[in-house]
C-alpha positions in Angstrom: -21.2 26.9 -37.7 -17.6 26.9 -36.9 -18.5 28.7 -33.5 -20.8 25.6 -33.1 -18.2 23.2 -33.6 -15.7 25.1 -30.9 -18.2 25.5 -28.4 -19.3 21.8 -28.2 -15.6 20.5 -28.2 -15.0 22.6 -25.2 -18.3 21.8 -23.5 -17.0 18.4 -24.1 -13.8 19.1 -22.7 -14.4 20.8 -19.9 -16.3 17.7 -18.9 -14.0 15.0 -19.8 -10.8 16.4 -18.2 -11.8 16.7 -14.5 -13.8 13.1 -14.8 -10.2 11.6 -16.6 -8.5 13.0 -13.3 -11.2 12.1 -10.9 -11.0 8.2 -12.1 -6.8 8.5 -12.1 -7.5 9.5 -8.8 -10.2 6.4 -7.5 -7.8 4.5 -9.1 -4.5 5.3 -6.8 -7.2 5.2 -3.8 -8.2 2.0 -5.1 -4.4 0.7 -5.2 -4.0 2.4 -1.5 -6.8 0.6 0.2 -5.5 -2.7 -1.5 -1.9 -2.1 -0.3 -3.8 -1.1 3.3 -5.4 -4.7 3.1 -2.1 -6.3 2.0 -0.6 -5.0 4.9 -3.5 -6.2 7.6 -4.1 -9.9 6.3 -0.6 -10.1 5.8 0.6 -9.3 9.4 -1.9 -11.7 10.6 -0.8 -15.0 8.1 2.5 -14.0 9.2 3.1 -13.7 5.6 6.7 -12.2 5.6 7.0 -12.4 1.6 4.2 -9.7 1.1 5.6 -7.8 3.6 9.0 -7.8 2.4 7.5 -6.8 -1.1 5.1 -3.8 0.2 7.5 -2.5 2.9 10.6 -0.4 1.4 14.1 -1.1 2.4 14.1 1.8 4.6 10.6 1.5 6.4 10.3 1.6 10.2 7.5 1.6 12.4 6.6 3.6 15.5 4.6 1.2 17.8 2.1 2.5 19.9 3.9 1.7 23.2 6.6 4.1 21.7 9.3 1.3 20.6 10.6 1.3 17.0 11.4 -1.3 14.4 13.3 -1.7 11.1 11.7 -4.0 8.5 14.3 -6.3 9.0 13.5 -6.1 12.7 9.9 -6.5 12.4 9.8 -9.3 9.7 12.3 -11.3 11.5 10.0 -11.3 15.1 6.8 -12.4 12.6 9.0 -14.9 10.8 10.1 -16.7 14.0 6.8 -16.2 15.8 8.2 -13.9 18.5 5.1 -11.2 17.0 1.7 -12.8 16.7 -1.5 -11.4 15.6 -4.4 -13.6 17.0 -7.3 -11.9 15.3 -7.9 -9.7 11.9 -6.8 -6.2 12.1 -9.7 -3.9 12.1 -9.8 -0.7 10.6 -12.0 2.6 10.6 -12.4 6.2 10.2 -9.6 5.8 7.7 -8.8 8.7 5.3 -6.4 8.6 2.2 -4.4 12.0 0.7 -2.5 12.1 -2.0 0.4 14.7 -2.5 1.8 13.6 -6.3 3.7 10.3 -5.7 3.1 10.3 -2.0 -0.1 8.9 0.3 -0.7 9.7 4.0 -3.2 7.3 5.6 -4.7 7.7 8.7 -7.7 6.0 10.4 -8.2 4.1 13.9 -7.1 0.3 13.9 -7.6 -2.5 16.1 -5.3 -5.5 16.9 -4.6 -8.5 19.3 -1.1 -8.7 19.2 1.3 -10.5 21.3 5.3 -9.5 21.2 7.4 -12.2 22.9 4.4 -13.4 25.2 3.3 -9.5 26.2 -0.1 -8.0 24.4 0.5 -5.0 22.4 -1.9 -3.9 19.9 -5.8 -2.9 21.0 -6.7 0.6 19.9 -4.3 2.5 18.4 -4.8 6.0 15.9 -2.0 5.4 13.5 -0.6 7.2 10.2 1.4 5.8 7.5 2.8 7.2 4.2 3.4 5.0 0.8 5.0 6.8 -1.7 4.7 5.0 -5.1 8.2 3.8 -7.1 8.4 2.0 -10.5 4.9 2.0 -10.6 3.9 0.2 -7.4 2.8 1.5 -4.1 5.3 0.9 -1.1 5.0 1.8 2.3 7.6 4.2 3.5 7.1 4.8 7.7 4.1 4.0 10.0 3.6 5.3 13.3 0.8 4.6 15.8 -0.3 6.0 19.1 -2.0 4.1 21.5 -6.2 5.9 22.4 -9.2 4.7 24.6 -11.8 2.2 22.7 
């Protein structure tokens, strides 16, 4: 009987353990994709106080024409209009991997963008890492690279 009892608590588990991790897991995608949306709806509304919250102190980004920006850099041109996003931000093909603390997200994206009167945007592949600090997801570096449609 005691063998009975021992084989059904490990059946149990063996079950249980990988489905606890499996959920932890949805859960940081879950909190990824989320951040992912932040950062789209929030580059469109101009909305430089989300930004400022999701972006770490030390983010830059690698635009697809090859130019860099601080976060400082970049909020100020949304805050003062010089960057303008006419349209949403679309996204696709876009996968999420998670190395402990750290998430790589890359995908295909989408924008009408206009940077002191000249379009930037339209198709670009991009990647971008978040790496998650006192128990919130920020975004650490993004990069894109401009691609055909």
């Amino acid at each position: 009987m005691a063998g009975g009892w021992r084989l059904a608590v490990v059946t149990i588990l063996t079950l249980a353990v990988p489905a606890l991790a499996q959920t932890a897991m949805s859960k940081a995608e879950q909190e990824i994709r989320a951040a992912e949306h932040l950062w789209n709806e929030a580059r469109v509304k101009a909305d430089v106080a989300a930004l400022d919250r999701l972006l770490a102190d030390g983010w830059t980004v690698t635009h697809g024409g090859g130019t860099m920006d601080t976060k400082a850099q970049y909020l100020a041109d949304l805050k003062s209009g010089d960057r303008k996003f006419s349209a949403d931000v679309n996204e696709d093909q876009v996968t999420i991997r998670f190395y402990g603390d750290t998430a790589v997200v890359a995908g295909l994206s989408d924008s009408k963008v206009t940077f002191k009167g000249q379009v930037q945007g339209g198709p670009l592949r991009f990647t971008r890492v978040y790496v998650k600090r006192d128990g919130r997801w920020q975004m650490v570096v993004s990069h894109a690279t401009s691609r055909k449609p």
